[in-house]
Structures are given as C-alpha cells and as structure tokens.
C-alpha positions as a LaTeX table, in Angstrom:
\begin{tabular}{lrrr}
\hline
Residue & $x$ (\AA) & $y$ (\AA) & $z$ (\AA) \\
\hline
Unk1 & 0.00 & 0.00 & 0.00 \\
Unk2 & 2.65 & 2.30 & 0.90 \\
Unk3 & 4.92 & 1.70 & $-2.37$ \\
Unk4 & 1.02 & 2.35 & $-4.46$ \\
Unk5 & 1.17 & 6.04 & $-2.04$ \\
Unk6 & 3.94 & 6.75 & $-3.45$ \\
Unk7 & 3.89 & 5.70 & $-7.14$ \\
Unk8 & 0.50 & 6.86 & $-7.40$ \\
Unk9 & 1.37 & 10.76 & $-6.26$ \\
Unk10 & 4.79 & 10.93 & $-8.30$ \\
Unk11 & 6.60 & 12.41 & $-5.97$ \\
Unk12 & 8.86 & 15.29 & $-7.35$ \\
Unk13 & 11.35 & 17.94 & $-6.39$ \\
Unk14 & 14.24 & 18.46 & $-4.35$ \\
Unk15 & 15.91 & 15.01 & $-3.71$ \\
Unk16 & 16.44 & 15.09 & 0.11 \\
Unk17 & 19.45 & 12.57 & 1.59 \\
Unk18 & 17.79 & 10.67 & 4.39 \\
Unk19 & 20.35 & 11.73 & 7.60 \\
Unk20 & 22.60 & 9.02 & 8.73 \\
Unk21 & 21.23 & 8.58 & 12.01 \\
Unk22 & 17.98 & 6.43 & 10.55 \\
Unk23 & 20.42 & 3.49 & 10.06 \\
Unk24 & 21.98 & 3.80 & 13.90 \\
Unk25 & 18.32 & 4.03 & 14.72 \\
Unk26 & 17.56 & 0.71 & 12.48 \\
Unk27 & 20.43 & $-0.93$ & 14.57 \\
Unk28 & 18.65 & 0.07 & 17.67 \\
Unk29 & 15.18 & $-1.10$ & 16.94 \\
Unk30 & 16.42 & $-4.57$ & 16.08 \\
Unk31 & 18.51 & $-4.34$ & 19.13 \\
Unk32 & 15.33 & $-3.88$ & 20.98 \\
Unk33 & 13.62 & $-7.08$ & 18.91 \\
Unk34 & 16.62 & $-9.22$ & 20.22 \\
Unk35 & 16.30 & $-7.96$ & 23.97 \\
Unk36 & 12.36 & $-8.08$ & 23.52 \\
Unk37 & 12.76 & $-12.22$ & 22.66 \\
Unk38 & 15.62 & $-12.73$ & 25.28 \\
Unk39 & 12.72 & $-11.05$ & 28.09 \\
Unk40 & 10.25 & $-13.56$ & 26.36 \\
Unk41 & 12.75 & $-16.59$ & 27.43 \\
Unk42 & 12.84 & $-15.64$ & 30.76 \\
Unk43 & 9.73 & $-14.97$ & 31.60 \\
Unk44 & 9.05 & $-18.35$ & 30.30 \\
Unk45 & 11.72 & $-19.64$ & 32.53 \\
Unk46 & 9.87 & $-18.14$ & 35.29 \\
Unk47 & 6.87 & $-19.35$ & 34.88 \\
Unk48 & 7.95 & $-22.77$ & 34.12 \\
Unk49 & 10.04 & $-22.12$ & 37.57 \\
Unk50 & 13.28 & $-22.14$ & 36.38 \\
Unk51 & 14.09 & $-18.44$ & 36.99 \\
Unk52 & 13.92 & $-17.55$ & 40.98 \\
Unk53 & 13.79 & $-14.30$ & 40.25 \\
Unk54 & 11.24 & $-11.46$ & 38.79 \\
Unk55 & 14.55 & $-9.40$ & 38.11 \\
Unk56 & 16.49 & $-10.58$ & 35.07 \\
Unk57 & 13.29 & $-10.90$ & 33.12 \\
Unk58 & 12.39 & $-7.64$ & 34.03 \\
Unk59 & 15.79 & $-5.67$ & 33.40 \\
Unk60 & 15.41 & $-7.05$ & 29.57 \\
Unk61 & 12.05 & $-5.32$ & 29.21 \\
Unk62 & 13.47 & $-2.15$ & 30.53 \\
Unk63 & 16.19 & $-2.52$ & 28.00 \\
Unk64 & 14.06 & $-3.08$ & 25.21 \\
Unk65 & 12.05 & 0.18 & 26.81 \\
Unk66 & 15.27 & 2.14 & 26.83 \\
Unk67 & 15.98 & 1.05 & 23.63 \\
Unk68 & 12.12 & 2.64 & 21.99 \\
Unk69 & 12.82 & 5.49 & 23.27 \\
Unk70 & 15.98 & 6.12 & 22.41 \\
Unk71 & 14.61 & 5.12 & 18.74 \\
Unk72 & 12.14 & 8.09 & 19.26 \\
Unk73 & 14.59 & 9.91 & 20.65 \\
Unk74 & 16.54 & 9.44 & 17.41 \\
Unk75 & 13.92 & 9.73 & 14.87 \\
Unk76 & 13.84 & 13.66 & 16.69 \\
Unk77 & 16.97 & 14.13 & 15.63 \\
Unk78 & 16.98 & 13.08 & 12.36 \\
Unk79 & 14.26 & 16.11 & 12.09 \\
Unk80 & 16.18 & 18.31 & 13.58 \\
Unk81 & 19.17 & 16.93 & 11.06 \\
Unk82 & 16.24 & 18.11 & 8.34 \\
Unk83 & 15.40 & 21.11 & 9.80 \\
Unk84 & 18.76 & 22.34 & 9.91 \\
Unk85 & 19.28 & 21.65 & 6.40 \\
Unk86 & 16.18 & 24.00 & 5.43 \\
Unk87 & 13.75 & 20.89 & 5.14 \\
Unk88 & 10.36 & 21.18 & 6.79 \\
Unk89 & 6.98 & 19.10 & 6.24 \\
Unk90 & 6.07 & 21.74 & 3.84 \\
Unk91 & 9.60 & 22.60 & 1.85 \\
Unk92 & 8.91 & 19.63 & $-1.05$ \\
Unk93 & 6.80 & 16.72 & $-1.38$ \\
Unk94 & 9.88 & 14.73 & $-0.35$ \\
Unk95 & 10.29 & 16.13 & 2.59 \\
Unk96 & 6.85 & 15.74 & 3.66 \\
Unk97 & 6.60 & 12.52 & 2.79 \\
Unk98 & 9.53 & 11.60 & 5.27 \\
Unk99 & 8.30 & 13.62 & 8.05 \\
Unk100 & 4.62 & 12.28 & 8.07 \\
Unk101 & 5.93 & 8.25 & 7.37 \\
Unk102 & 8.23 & 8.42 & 10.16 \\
Unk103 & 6.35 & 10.93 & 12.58 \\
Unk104 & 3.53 & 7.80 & 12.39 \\
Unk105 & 5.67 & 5.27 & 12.80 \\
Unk106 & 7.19 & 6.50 & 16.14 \\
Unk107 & 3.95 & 7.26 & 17.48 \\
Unk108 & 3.16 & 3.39 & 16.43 \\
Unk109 & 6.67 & 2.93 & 18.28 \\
Unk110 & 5.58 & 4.52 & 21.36 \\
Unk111 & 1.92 & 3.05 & 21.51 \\
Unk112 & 3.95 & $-0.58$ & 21.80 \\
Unk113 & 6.14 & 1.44 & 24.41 \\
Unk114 & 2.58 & 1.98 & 26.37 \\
Unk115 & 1.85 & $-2.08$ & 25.98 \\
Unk116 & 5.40 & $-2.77$ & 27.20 \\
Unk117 & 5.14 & $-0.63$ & 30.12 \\
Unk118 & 1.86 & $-2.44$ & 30.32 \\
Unk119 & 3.53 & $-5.88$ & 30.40 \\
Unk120 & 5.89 & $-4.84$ & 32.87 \\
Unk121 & 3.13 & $-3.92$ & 35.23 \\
Unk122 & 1.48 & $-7.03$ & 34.90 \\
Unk123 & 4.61 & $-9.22$ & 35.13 \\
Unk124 & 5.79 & $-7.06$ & 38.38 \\
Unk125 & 2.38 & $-7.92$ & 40.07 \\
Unk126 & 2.72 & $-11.95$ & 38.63 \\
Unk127 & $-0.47$ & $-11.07$ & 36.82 \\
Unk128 & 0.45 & $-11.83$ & 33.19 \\
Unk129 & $-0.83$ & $-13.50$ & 30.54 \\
Unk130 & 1.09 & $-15.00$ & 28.14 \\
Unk131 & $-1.69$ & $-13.66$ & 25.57 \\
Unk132 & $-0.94$ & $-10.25$ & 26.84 \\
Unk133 & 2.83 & $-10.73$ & 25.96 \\
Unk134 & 2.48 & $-12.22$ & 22.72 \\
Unk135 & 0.43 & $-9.55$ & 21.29 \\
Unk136 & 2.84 & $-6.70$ & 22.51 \\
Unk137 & 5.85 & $-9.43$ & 21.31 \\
Unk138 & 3.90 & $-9.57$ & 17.69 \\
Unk139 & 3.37 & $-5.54$ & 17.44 \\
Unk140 & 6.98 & $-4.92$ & 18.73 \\
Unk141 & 8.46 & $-7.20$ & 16.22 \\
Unk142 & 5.74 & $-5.83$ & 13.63 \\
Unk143 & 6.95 & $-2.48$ & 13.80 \\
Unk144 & 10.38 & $-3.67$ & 13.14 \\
Unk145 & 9.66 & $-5.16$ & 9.73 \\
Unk146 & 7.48 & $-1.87$ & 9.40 \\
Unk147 & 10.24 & 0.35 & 9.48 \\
Unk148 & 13.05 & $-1.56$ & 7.75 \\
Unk149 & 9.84 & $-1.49$ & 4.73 \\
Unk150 & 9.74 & 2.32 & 5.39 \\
Unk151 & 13.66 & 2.52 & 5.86 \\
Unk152 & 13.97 & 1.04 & 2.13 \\
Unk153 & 10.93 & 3.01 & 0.96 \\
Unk154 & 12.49 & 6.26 & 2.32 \\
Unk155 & 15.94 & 5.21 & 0.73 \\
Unk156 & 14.61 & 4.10 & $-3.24$ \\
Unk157 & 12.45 & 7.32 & $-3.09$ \\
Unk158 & 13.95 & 10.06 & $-1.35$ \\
\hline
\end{tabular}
C-alpha cells in the first residue's frame, strides 16, 4: 500500500538525503527485537520455575524500553538533522513525505512502548498473561519489519 502512495502521487522535487542517524536508529530497533525475545525466554523460565527471580526478566524489558525510546529519541533528531538543512513538512513533497511516514511510525513505536510498560506492570504484580505478551511481542516485532519497509521506501524514493 505504501509503495502504491507513493507511485500513485509521483513524488517530485528536491531530492532530500535521508540523515545518517535512521540506520543507527535501524540498529537500535532490532537491538530492541533481540532484547524483547531474550525477556520472552525468561519470563518463560519463570513461569515454568526455572528463573527464581522477577529481576532478570524484568531488566530485559526495561532494556528493550530504553531502547524505543531512544529510537524516538533518534527519529527527533533526524528532524532536527532536516530542519537544519532548510527541510520542513512543507519545503517539497519529499520532505513531507519523510516527516509524516516516520512521525507515524514512532507514534506506532511509542503506543507498543505503552503495551510494554503495560507488560511490565502485569509481570511485576505476577499477573500476566502470556496472551498479553504475545500480542505486545507480535506488534513490537511488527513495527520492526514496518520500518526496515519504510527505511527502504524512504531510501529508493527520497
């Protein structure tokens, strides 16, 4: 659907170069993917009684936390990268394409920050459902694919 968007509107005008911190911020997402599934296997382990403790599974979910945000925190940047170039949601189709495509897919990013934080509760009060953590699991790891799609649109096009 998103490659139709595109090829349907033509977009034209100034060629922007996407700013190098979108592929440190690719790195981190997929960092968070990894620490996300290594959480997963431990809170398995605990409930299956092999891990004692409601610790190590939990510091892996505040990694993978720390690690979303500091994706937002770097798809801010990468504006302000624009921004100081002379590039603003308005300057060029181009432009407005990239802020609008990845302005929704961190708030996408932080709406599975609110279901990890919401796992996290759960798990600290032993109240969890494995349910509960495979559908934040599936929309974490869903925005991952997401943006490496949006990553490679943003590259052909831009």
């Amino acid at each position: 659907m998103l490659w139709w968007f595109v090829r349907v509107l033509g977009w034209t005008g100034q060629h922007i170069s996407l700013p190098p911190i979108l592929y440190a911020n690719t790195l981190v997402l997929l960092a968070s993917s990894v620490t996300l599934e290594i959480a997963r296997r431990r809170i398995a382990s605990y409930a299956r009684g092999v891990e004692s403790q409601i610790a190590a599974p939990m510091r892996w979910l505040v990694i993978t936390l720390s690690l979303g945000l500091l994706f937002v925190a770097g798809q801010y940047v990468a504006w302000l990268q624009l921004k100081a170039e002379g590039l603003y949601l308005a300057t060029n189709p181009n432009s407005s394409f990239f802020y609008v495509f990845t302005g929704v897919h961190a708030l996408h990013v932080l709406g599975g920050l609110g279901g990890l934080v919401y796992v996290m509760s759960k798990f600290n009060r032993s109240i969890l459902r494995r349910s509960t953590f495979a559908a934040a699991s599936q929309y974490w790891h869903f925005m991952d694919i997401l943006w490496l799609y949006l990553l490679w649109v943003l590259w052909m096009k831009l």
